[in-house]
C-alpha positions as CSV (number, residue, x, y, z in Angstrom):
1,X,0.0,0.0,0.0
2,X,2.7,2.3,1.1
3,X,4.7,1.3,-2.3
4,X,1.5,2.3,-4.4
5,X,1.0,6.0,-2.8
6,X,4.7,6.9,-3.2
7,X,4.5,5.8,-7.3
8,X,1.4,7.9,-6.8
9,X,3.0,10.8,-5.7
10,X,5.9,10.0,-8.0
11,X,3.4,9.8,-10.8
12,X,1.9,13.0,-10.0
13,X,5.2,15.0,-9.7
14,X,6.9,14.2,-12.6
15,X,3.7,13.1,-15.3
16,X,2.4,15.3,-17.8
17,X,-0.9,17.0,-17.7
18,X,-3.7,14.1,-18.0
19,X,-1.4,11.6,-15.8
20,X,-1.5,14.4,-12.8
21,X,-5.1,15.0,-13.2
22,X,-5.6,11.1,-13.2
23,X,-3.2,10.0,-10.3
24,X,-4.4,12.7,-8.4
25,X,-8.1,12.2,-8.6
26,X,-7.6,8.5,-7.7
27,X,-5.5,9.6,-4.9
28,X,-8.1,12.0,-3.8
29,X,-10.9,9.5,-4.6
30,X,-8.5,6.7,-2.2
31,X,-8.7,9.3,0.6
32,X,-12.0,10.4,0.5
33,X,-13.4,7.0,0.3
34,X,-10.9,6.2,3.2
35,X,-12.1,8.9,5.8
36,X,-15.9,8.4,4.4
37,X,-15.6,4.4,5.5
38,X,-13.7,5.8,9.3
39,X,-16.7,8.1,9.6
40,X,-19.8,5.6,9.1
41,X,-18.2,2.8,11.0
42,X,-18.1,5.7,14.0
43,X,-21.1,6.4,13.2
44,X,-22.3,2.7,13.4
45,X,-21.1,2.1,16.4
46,X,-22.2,5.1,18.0
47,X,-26.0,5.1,16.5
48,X,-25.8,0.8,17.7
49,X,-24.7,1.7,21.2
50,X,-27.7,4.3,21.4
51,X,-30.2,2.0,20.5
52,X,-31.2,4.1,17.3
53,X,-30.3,1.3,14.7
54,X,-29.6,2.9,11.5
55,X,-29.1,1.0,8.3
56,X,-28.0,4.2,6.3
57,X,-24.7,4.4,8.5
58,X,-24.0,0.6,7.8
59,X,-24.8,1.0,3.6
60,X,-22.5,4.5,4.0
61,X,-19.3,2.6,5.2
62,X,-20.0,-0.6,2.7
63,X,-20.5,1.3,0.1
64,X,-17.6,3.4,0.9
65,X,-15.2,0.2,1.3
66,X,-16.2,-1.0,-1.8
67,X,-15.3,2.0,-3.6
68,X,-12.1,1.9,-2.0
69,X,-11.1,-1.6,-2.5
70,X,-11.9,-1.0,-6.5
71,X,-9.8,2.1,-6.5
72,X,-6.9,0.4,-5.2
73,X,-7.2,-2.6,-7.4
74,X,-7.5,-0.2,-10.1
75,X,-4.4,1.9,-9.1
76,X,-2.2,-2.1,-8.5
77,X,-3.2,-3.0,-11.8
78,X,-2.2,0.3,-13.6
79,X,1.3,0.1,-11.3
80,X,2.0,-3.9,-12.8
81,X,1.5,-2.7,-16.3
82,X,3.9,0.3,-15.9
């Protein structure tokens, strides 16, 4: 993981104009994705605890996981053909 944000950086730093906007957006998209997933499980737990069960917390942070496990196997992919 650590190896694939450096070449992201890396990538960003030294690629022409498309290959910034592209690295960085999936950088952005990994982040966001990655704080949006701490966020609802948080959330979860504290709704759960206060016996107010909401199911929009739990879709939130699955939906958000997923989106961040397709990024990165996106962004591993695009590293093994480079």
């Amino acid at each position: 993981m650590i190896s694939l944000i450096k070449d992201m950086v890396y990538a960003i730093r030294t690629g022409d104009g498309r290959m910034k906007a592209y690295y960085g957006m999936a950088l952005i998209g990994m982040f966001v994705t990655a704080v949006g997933f701490c966020a609802a499980a948080v959330a979860t737990v504290i709704c759960w605890v206060a016996g107010n069960h909401e199911w929009l917390t739990i879709i939130l942070a699955v939906v958000s996981l997923a989106l961040f496990i397709v990024l990165f196997i996106l962004m591993k992919k695009r590293q093994n053909e480079a």
